[in-house]
N, C-alpha and C positions, 0 to 999 in steps of 0.2 A: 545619686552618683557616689562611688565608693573612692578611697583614696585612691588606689592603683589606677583607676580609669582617670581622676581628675591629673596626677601626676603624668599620666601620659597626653592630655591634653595641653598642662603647661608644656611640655617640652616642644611640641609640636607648634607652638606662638614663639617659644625661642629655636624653632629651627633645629633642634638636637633631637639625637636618638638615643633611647634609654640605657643605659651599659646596667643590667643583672646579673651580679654576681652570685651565686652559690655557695653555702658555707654549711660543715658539716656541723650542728647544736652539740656541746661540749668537747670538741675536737679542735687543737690538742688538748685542753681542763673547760671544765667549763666554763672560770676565769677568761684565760686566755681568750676565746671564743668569742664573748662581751667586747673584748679588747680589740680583737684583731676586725671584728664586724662594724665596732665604732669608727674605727683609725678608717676602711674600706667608706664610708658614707662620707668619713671628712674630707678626703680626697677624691670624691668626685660620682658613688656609684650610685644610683637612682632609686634602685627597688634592692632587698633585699630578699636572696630565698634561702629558707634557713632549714637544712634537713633533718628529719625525726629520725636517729639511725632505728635502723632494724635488720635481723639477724639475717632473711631469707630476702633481698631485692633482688628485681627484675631487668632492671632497665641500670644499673649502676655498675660501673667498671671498674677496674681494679683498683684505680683512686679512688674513688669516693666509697668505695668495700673497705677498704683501708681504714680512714677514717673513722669509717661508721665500728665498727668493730674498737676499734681502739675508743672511741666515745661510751661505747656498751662496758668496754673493760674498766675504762672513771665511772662508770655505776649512772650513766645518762639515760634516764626515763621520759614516759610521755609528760611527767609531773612538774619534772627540771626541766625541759624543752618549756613548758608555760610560765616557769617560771622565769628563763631566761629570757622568754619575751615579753615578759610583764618588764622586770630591768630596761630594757630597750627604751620602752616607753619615755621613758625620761634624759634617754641618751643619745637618740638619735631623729632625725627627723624627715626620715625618708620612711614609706612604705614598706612594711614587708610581710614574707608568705611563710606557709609551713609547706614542707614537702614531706608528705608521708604516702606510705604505704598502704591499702583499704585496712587490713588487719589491725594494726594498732586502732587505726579511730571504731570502728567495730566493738572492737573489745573493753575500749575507754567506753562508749557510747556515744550516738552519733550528735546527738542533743548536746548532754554534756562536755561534748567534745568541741563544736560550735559555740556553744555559752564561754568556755574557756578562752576559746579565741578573739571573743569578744570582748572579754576581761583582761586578757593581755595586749592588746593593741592588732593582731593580725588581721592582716587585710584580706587575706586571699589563701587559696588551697590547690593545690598541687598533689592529686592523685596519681601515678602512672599506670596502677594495674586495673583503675575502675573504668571499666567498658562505660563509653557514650549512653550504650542505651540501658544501661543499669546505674544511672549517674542521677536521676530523674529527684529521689527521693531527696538525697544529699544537697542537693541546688539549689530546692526548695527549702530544707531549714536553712542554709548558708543565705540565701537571698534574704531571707524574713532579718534576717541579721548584718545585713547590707557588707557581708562577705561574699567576696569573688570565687567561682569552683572553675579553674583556668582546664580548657578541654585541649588535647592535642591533636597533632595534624602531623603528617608526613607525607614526602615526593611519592609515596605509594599508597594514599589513601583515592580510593575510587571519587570520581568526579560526582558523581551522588552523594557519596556518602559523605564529601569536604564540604559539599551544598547545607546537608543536614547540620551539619556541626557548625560549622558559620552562621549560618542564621540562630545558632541556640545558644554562644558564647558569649559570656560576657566579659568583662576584664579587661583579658589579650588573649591572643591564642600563639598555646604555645607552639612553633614550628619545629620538627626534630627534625635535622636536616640529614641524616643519614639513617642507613640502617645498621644496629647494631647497638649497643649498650656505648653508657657515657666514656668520655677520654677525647683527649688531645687529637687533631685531625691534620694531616697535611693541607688538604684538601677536599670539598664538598661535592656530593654529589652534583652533575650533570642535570638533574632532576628539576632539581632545587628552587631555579629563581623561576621556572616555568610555571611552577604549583604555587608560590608564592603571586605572582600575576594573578593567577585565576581567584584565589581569594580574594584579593582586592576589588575582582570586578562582581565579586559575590554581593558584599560587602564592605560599607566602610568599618573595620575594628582593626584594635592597634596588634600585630604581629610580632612575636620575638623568638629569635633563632636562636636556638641551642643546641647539643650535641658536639662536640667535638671543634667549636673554636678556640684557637691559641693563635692568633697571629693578626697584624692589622691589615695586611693583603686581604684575607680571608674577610675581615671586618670593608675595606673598601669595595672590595667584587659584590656584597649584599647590602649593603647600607641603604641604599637607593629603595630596597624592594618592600624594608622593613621598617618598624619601627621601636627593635630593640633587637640587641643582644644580650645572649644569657651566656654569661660562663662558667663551669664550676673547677674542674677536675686540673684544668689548667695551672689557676690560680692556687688552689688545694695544694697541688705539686710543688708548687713554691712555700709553702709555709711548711708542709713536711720536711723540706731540705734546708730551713732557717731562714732562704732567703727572704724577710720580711722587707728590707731594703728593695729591694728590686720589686716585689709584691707593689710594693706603695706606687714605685715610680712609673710600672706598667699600667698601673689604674688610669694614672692620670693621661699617659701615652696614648690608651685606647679611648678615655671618656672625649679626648680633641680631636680623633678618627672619627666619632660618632656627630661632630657636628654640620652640618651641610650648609652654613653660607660659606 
């Protein structure tokens, strides 16, 4: 059992759903970054996903392009991202993941890239642009290293093919609840808690919705179906604008939406 599965298992004895925050690795120093990720665990957030900026993403919107960009211009590499999660290690005591892009770990190599992760405490990985069925190799060394490779899911993935991937996931799976690249949402797709259901009756694995949450309505209409939320871009927006005050106090606002007695 890896942490991130055993963490989502306590949570589920105490009745709560996981609140995943999103943080860009050296954004805004890579000081700060240590700081504002520690300050985010003490006040309440469960798992931690911690992004490798890189130059060309797919799936990232103009917030977290922001960041990442400005992380690249403080000179933030794959080297400083392990090293920042090595630090972690001894600072905080929640779970957490790297979110990269296939390139960079390619390029690091995929061995070495994995042994690193297992040297700095990461639990788990977060590919966006590596296709299901080109994921196979990568899974394999992550597993031998009792690291999670978190596969995704969307309201538009075919009823087969959400069959295939659920039964091969392990972790959680992560739900992208719309279509479109990351950011703040008013509102979720229509789609949404239907394809959420049918997962469940797939399998039992723990699910966490991301993509465009800022709001605890948004967090009460889904809570039920899931068992986590991921934020990023939201909370992002607030530290770009200074508000770390508010940052602090919504953690804790949303972490007591997520609990269900």
């Amino acid at each position: 059992m890896t942490e991130i599965e055993r963490k989502f298992i306590e949570l589920e004895k105490k009745k709560e759903k996981a609140l995943i925050l999103y943080f860009t690795a050296g954004f805004p120093s890579f000081e700060k970054s240590i700081e504002i990720i520690k300050k985010s665990a003490e006040k309440g957030t469960d798992l931690i996903e911690i992004g490798i900026p890189f130059s060309d993403p797919i799936a990232d919107g103009p917030i977290i392009q922001y960041t990442s960009i400005k992380a690249l211009e403080n000179g933030i590499n794959t080297d400083k991202c392990f090293k920042l999660a090595s630090l972690l290690k001894n600072i905080i005591n929640v779970p957490y993941l790297f979110m990269s892009y296939f390139n960079p770990i390619y390029k690091y190599g995929i061995e070495k890239f994995a042994d690193r992760c297992v040297e700095s405490g990461v639990s788990g990985l977060i590919i966006p642009d590596l296709p299901y069925e080109e994921s196979f190799e990568i899974k394999k060394i992550l597993k031998e290293r009792n690291i999670n490779l978190i596969y995704f899911l969307t309201p538009y993935t075919s009823q087969e093919r959400t069959k295939k991937i659920v039964r091969k996931a392990n972790g959680f799976i992560y739900f992208i609840s719309i279509a479109g690249v990351t950011g703040p949402r008013e509102s979720l797709s229509p789609e949404t808690i239907q394809s959420l259901k049918r997962i469940k009756k797939i399998r039992k694995i723990s699910v966490a919705l991301g993509f465009g949450i800022s709001n605890k309505e948004q967090i009460k209409k889904v809570k039920k179906y899931v068992d986590g939320i991921i934020i990023g871009s939201f909370f992002l927006k607030k530290i770009i604008d200074g508000k770390i005050g508010e940052f602090e106090e919504l953690i804790v606002e949303f972490k007591k939406e997520l609990k269900t007695y």
